[in-house]
TORKOL-4160 file (C-alpha; in steps of 0.2 Angstrom, whole numbers, padded with zeros to 4 digits, m for minus):
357
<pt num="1" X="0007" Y="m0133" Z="0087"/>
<pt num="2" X="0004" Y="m0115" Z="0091"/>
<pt num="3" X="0018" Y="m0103" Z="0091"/>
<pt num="4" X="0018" Y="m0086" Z="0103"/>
<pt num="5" X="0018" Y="m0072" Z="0092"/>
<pt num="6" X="0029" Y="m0058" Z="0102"/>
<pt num="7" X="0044" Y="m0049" Z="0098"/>
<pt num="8" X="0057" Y="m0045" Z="0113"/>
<pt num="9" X="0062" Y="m0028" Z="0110"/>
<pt num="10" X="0077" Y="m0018" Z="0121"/>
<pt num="11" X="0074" Y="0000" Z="0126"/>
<pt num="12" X="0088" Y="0010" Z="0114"/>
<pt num="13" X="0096" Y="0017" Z="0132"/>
<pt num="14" X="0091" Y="0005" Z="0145"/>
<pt num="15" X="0092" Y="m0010" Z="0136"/>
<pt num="16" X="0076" Y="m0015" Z="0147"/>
<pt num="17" X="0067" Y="m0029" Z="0138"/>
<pt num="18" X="0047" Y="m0026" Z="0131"/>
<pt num="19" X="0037" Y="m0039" Z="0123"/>
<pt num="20" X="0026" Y="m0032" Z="0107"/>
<pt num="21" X="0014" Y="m0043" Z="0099"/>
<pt num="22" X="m0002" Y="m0053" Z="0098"/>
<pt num="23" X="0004" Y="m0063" Z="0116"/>
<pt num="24" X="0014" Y="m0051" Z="0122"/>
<pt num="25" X="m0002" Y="m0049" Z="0137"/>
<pt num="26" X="0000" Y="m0031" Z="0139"/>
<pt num="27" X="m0008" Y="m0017" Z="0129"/>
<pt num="28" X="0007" Y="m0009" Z="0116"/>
<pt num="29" X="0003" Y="0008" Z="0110"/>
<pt num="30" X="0015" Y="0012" Z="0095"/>
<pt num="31" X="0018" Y="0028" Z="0087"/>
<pt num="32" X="0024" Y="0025" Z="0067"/>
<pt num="33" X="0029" Y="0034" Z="0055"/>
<pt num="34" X="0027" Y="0035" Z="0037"/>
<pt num="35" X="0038" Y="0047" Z="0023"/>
<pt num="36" X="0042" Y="0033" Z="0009"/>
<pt num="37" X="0034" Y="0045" Z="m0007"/>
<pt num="38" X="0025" Y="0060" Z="m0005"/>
<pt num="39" X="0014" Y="0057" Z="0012"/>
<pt num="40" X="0021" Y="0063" Z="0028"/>
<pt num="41" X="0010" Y="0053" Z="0041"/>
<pt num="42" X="0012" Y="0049" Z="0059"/>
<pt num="43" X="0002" Y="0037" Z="0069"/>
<pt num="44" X="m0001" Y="0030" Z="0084"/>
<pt num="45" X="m0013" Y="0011" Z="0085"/>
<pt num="46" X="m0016" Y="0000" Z="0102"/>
<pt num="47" X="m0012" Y="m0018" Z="0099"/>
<pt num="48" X="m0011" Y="m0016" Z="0080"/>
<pt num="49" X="m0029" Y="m0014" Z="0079"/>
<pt num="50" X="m0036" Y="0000" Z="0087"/>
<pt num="51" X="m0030" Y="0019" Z="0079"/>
<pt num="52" X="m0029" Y="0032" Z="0092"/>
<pt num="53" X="m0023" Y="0044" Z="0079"/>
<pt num="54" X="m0020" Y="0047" Z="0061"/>
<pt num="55" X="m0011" Y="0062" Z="0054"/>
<pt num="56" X="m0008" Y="0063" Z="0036"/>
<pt num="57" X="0002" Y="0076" Z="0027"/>
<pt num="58" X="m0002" Y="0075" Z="0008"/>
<pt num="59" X="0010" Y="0083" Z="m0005"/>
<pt num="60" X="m0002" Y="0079" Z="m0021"/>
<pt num="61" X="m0004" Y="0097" Z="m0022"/>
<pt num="62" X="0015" Y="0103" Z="m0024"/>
<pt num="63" X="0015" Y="0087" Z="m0036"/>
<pt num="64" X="0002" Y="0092" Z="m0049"/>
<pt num="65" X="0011" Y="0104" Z="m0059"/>
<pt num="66" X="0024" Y="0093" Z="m0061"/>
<pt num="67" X="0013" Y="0077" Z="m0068"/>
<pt num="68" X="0025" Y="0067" Z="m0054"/>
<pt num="69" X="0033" Y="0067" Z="m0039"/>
<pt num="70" X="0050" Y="0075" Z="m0039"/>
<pt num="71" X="0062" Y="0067" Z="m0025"/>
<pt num="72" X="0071" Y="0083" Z="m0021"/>
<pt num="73" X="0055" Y="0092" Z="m0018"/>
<pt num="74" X="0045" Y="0079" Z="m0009"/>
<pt num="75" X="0061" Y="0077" Z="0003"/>
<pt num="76" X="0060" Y="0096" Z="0007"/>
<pt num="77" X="0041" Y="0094" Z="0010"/>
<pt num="78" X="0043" Y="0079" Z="0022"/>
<pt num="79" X="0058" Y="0091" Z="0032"/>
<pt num="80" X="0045" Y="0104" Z="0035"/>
<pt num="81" X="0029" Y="0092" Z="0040"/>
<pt num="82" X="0036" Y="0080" Z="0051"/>
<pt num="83" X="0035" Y="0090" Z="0068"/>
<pt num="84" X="0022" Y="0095" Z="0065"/>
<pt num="85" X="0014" Y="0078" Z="0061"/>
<pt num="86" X="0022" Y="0071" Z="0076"/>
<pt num="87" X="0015" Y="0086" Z="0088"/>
<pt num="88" X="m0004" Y="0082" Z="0081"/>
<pt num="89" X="m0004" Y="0064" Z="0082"/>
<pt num="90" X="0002" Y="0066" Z="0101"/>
<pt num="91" X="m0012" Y="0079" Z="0101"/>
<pt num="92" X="m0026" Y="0067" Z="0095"/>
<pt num="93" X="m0020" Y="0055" Z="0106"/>
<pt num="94" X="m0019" Y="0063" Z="0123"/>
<pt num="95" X="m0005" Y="0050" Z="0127"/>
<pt num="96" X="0013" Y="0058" Z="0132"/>
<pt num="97" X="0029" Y="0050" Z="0123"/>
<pt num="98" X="0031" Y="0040" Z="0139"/>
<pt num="99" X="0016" Y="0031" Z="0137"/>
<pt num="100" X="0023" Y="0022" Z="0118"/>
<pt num="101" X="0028" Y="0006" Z="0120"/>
<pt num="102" X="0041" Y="0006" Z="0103"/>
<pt num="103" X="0045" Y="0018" Z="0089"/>
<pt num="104" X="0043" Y="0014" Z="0070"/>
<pt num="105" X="0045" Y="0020" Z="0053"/>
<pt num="106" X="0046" Y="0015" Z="0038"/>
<pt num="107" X="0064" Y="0007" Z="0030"/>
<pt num="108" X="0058" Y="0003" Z="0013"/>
<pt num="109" X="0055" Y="0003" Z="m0002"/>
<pt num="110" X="0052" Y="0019" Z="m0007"/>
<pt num="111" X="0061" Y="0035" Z="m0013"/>
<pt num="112" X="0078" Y="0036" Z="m0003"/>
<pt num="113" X="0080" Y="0054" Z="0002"/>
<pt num="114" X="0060" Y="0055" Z="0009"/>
<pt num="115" X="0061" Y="0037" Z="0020"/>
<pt num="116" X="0078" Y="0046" Z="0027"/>
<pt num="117" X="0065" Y="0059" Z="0037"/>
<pt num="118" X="0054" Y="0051" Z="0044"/>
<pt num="119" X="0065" Y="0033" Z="0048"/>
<pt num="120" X="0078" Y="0046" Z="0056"/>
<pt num="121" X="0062" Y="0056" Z="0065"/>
<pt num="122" X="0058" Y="0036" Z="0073"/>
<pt num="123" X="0076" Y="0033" Z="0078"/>
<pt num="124" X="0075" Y="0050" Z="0087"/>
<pt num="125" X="0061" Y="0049" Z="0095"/>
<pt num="126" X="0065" Y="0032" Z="0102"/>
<pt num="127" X="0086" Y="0037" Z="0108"/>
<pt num="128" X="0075" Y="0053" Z="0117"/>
<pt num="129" X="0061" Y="0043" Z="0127"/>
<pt num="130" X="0071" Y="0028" Z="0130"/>
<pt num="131" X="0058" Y="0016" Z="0120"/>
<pt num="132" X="0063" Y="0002" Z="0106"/>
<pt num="133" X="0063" Y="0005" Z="0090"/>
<pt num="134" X="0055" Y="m0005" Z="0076"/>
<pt num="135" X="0060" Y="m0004" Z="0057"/>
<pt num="136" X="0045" Y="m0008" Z="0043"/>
<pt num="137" X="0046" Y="m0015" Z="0025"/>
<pt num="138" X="0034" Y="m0004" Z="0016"/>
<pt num="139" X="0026" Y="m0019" Z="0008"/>
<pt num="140" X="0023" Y="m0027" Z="0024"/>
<pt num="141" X="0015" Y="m0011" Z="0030"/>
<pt num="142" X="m0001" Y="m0012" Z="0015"/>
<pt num="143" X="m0005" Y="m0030" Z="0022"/>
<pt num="144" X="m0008" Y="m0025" Z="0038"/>
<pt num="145" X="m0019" Y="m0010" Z="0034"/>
<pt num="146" X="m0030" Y="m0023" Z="0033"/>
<pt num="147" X="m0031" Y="m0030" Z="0053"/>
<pt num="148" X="m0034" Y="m0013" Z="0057"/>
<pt num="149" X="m0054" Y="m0014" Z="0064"/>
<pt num="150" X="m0056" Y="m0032" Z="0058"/>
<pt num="151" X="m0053" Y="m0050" Z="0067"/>
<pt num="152" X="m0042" Y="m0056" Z="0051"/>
<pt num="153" X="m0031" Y="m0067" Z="0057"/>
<pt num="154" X="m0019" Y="m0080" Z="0046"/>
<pt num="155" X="m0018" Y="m0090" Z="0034"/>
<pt num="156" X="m0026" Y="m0080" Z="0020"/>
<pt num="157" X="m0021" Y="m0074" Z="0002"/>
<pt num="158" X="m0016" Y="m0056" Z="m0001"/>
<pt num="159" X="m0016" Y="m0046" Z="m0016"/>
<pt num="160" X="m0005" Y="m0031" Z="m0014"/>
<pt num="161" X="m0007" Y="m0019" Z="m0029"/>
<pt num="162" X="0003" Y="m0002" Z="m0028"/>
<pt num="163" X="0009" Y="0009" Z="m0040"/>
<pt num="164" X="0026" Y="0002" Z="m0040"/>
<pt num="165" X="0019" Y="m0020" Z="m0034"/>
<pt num="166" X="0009" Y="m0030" Z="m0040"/>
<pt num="167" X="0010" Y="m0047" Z="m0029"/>
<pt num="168" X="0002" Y="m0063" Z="m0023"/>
<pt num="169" X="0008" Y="m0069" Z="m0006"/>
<pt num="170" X="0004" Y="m0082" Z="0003"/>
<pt num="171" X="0003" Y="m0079" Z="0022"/>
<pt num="172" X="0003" Y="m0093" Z="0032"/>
<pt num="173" X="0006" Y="m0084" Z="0049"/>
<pt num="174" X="0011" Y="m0068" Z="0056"/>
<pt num="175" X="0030" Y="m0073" Z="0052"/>
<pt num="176" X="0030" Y="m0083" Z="0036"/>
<pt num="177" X="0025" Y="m0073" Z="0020"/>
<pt num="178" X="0031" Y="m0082" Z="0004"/>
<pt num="179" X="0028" Y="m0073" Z="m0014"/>
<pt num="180" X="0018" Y="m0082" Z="m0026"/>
<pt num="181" X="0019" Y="m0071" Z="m0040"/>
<pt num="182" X="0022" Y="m0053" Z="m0044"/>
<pt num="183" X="0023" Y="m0043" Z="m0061"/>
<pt num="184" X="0039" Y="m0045" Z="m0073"/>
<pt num="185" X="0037" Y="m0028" Z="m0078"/>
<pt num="186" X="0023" Y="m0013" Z="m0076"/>
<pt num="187" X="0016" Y="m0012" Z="m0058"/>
<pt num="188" X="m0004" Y="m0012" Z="m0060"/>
<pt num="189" X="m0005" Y="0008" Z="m0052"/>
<pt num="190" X="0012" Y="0011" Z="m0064"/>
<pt num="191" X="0001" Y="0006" Z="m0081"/>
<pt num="192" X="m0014" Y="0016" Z="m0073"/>
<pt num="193" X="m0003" Y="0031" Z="m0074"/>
<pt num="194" X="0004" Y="0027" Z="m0091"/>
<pt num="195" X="m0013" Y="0024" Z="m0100"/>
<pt num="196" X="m0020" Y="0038" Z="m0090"/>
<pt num="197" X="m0006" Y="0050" Z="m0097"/>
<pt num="198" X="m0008" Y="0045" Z="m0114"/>
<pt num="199" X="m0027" Y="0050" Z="m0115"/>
<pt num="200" X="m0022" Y="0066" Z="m0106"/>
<pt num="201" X="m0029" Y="0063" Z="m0089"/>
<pt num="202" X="m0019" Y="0075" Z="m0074"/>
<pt num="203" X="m0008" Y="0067" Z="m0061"/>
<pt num="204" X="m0013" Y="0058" Z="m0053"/>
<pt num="205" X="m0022" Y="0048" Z="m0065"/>
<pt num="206" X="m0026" Y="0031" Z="m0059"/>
<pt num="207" X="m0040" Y="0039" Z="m0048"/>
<pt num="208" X="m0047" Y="0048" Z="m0062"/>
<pt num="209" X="m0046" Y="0033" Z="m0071"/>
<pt num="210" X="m0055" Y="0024" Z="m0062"/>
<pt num="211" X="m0069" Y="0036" Z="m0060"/>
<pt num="212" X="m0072" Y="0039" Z="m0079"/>
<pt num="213" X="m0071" Y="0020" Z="m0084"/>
<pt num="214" X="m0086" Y="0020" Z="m0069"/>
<pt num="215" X="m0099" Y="0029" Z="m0084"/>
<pt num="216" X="m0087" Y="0021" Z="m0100"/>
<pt num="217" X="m0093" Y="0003" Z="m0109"/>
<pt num="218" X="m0079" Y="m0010" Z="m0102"/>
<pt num="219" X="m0084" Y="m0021" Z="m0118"/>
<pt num="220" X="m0081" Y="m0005" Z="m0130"/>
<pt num="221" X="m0064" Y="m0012" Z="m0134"/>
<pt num="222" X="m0055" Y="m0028" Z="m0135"/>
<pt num="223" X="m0038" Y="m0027" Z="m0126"/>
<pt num="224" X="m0027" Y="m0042" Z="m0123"/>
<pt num="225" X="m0025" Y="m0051" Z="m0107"/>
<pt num="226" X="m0006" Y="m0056" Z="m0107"/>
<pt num="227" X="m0003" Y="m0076" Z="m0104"/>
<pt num="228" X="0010" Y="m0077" Z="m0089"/>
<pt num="229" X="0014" Y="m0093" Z="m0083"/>
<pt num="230" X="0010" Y="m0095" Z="m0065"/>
<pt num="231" X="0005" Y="m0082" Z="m0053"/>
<pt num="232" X="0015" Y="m0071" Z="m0061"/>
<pt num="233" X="0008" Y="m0053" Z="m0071"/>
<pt num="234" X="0014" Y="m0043" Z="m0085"/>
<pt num="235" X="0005" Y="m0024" Z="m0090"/>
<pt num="236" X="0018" Y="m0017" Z="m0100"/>
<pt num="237" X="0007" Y="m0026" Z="m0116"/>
<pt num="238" X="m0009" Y="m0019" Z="m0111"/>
<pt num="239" X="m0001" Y="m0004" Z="m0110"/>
<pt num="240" X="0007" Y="m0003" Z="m0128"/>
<pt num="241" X="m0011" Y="m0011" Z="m0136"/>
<pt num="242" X="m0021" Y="0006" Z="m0128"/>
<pt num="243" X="m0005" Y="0016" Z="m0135"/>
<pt num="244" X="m0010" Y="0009" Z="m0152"/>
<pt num="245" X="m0030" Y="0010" Z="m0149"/>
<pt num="246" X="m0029" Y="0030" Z="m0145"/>
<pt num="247" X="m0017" Y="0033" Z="m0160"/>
<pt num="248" X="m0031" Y="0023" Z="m0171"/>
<pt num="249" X="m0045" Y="0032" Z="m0163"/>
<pt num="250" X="m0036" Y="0050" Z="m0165"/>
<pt num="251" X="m0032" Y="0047" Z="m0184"/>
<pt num="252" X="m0050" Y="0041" Z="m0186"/>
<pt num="253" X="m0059" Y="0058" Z="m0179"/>
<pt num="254" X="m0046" Y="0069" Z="m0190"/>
<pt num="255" X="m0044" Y="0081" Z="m0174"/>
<pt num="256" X="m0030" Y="0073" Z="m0165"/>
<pt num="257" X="m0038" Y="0071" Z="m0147"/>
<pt num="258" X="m0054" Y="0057" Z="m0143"/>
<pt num="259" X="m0069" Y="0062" Z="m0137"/>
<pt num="260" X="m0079" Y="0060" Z="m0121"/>
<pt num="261" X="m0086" Y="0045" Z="m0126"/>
<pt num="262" X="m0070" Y="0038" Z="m0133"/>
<pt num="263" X="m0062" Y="0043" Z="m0118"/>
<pt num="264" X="m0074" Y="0034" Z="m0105"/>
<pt num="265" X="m0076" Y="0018" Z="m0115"/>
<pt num="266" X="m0055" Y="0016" Z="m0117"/>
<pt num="267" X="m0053" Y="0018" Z="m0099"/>
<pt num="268" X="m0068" Y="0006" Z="m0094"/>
<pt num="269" X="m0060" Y="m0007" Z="m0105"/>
<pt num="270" X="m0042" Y="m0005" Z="m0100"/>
<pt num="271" X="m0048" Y="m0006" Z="m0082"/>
<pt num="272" X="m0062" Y="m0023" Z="m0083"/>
<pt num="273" X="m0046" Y="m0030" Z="m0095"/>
<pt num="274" X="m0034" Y="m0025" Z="m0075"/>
<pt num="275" X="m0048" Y="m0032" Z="m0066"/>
<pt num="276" X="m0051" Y="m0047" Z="m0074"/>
<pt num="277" X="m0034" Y="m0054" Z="m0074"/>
<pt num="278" X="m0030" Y="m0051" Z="m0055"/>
<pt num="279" X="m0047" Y="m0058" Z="m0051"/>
<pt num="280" X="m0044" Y="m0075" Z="m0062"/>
<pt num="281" X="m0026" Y="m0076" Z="m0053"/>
<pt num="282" X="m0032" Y="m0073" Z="m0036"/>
<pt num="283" X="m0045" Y="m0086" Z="m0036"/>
<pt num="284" X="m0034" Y="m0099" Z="m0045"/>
<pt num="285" X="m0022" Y="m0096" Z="m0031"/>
<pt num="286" X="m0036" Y="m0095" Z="m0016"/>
<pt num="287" X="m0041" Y="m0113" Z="m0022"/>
<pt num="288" X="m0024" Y="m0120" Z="m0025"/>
<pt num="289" X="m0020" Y="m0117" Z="m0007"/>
<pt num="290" X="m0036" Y="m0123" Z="0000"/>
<pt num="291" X="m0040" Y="m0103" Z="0011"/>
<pt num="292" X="m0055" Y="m0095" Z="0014"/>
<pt num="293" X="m0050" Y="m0077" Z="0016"/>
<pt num="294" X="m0041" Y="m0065" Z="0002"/>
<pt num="295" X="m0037" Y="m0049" Z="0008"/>
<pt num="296" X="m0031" Y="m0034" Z="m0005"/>
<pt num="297" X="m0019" Y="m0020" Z="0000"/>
<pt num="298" X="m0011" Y="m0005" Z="m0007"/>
<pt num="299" X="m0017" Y="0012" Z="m0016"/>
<pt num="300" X="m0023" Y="0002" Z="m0029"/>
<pt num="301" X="m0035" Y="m0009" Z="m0017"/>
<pt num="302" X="m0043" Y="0009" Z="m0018"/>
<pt num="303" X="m0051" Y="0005" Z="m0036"/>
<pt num="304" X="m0069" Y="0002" Z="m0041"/>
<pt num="305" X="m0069" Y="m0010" Z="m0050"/>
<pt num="306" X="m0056" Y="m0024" Z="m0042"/>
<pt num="307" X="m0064" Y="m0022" Z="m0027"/>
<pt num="308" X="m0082" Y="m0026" Z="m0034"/>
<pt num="309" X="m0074" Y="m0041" Z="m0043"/>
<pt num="310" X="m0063" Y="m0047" Z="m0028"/>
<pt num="311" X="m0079" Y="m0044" Z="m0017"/>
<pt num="312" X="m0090" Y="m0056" Z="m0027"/>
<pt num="313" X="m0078" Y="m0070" Z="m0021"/>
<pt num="314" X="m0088" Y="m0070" Z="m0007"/>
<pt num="315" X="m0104" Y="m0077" Z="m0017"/>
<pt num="316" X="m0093" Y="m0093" Z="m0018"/>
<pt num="317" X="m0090" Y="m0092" Z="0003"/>
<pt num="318" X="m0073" Y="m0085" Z="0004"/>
<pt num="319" X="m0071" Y="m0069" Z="0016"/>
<pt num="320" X="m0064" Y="m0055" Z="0009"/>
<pt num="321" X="m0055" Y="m0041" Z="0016"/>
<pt num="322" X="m0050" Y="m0023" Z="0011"/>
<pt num="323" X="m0044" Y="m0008" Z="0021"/>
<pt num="324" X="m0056" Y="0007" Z="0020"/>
<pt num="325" X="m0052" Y="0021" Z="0009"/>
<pt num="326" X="m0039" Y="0031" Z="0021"/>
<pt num="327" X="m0030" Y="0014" Z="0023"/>
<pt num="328" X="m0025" Y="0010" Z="0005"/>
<pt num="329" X="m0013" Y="0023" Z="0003"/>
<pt num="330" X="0003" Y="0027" Z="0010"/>
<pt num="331" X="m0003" Y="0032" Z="0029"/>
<pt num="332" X="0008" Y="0025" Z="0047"/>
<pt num="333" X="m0010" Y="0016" Z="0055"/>
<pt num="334" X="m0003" Y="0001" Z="0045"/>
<pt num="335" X="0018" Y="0006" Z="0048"/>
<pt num="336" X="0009" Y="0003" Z="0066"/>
<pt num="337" X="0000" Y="m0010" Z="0064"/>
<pt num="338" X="0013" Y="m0021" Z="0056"/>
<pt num="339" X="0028" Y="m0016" Z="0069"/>
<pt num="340" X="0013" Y="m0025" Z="0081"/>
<pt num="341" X="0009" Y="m0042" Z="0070"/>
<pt num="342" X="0022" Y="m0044" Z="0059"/>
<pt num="343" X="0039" Y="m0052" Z="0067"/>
<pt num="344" X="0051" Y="m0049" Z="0051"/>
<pt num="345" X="0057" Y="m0031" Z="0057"/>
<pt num="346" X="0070" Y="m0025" Z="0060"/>
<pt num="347" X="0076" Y="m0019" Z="0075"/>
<pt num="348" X="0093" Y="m0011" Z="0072"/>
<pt num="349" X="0094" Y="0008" Z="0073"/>
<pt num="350" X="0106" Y="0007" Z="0061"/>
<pt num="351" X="0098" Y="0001" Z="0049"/>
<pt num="352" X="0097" Y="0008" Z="0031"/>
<pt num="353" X="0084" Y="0016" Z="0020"/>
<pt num="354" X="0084" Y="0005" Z="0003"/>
<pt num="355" X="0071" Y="0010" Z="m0015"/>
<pt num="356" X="0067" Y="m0006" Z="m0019"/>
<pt num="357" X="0064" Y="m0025" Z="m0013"/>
């Protein structure tokens, strides 16, 4: 049996009904937007595919000093962006705000006082122009980075790796998501940052990581790959053994601090010890369910080294899929894109912010 994926949407005002989706048979042009950390973004994609315009307001700057994103500051950044954000994404488009089909932002997770700008800006912008308005799970969002410019279509395995997720879901359709497994503690970007802080690498450090362990020997060190039962993960282990390997290797050079090398080869190892266990998960799950196509998601989907080992899949004939660069972190295409495909939204304007699933 095949299911018509379309949402029915009121006009906030009007109340007039609009049908959003794969078989809605009209184009829908949606304008998102994205404030959950310390991005301001505003986008607007035709038929949850095609980007008309991308605008992205990083705060990383602001952040460095601090070695982390202060809430209160990146609230105050996201107040003084979004307009401006919202006037150029209009700008690149060439559409007027009649011309949107819905408004979307983000609901969640994320950090409460930043979601609250740019959910409020949606809400606005969809009571002005009379137009529905469409509320996105965060988490959500990541997977459908990756229909933007592709034919993906469900059922297909995702890997969504952030700084604060790491989850293996089962998508069987555009409506029915089910969580294999997840971590029980450390998200894979939040033990990227921890190790990268403990060998003294700047916020942010997962990036940097990644980019040192590219010249480092991955075999220089043997770390332990934790045994979860199932799908599920669990870093905070990795974590501490690196803790321990630094303080060996500090006392051993009499200096306190490591060297290049020392440097290169811990984070190559830390990063092939990462790799290795989504990989072995991911293609246990891909065979137990019998798909053909893994897709990866979220700013971690970014890395070197699990994309070259979640790529390699294809060698055995699955089709993989990844958003480019752009798409992997926090950015409103995919805010977009999901109000389009996925049909758990929510489509009350009163509806609350909330930090975490």
């Amino acid at each position: 049996m095949r299911y018509n994926y379309f949402m029915e949407k009121k006009c906030l005002f009007s109340e007039k009904k609009v049908q959003i989706g794969v078989d809605s048979g009209c184009d829908n042009y949606i304008m998102a937007i994205e404030s959950s950390c310390d991005e301001t973004a505003c986008a607007i994609v035709k038929n949850g595919t095609e980007v008309i315009a991308n605008v992205v307001a990083s705060q990383i700057k602001t952040h460095e000093k601090f070695g982390g994103v202060i809430p209160e500051i990146a609230a105050r950044e996201h107040m003084d962006a979004i307009n401006i954000v919202i006037d150029e994404a209009f700008k690149q488009s060439g559409l007027m705000p009649n011309e949107i089909t819905a408004f979307a932002g983000t609901v969640g997770p994320g950090l409460v006082g930043c979601l609250l700008v740019g959910l409020n800006a949606a809400k606005t912008l969809a009571l002005v122009h009379d137009k529905p308005f469409i509320g996105v799970n965060h988490l959500n969002a990541h997977l459908c980075a990756n229909y933007i410019d592709t034919d993906l279509k469900p059922p297909f395995i995702a890997l969504l790796i952030s700084g604060g997720h790491t989850q293996i879901i089962d998508v069987e359709s555009y409506s029915k998501q089910t969580i294999l497994g997840e971590t029980i503690d450390d998200a894979v970007g939040e033990a990227y940052d921890k190790v990268a802080r403990l060998i003294g690498l700047p916020y942010p450090g997962g990036p940097k990581l990644d980019k040192l362990a590219q010249i480092g020997n991955p075999n220089a060190y043997e770390l332990p790959i934790s045994r979860v039962d199932g799908y599920n993960f669990s870093f905070s282990g990795l974590k501490t053994a690196v803790l321990r390997l630094v303080k060996r290797l500090k006392e051993e050079n009499g200096n306190g601090s490591l060297t290049e090398k020392q440097v290169n080869d811990v984070c190559a190892s830390f990063q092939e010890c990462v790799s290795k266990t989504l990989a072995k998960k991911l293609k246990k799950a891909l065979q137990e369910k019998g798909y053909k196509q893994v897709v990866i998601a979220g700013g971690v989907a970014a890395n070197s080294e699990i994309r070259r080992k979640i790529f390699d899949f294809e060698k055995d004939g699955y089709k993989v899929y990844a958003p480019i660069m752009k798409y992997c972190t926090d950015n409103a295409s995919m805010v977009a894109s999901c109000a389009y495909f996925n049909t758990n939204t929510y489509d009350d304007v009163d509806v609350e912010v909330f930090s975490r699933v």
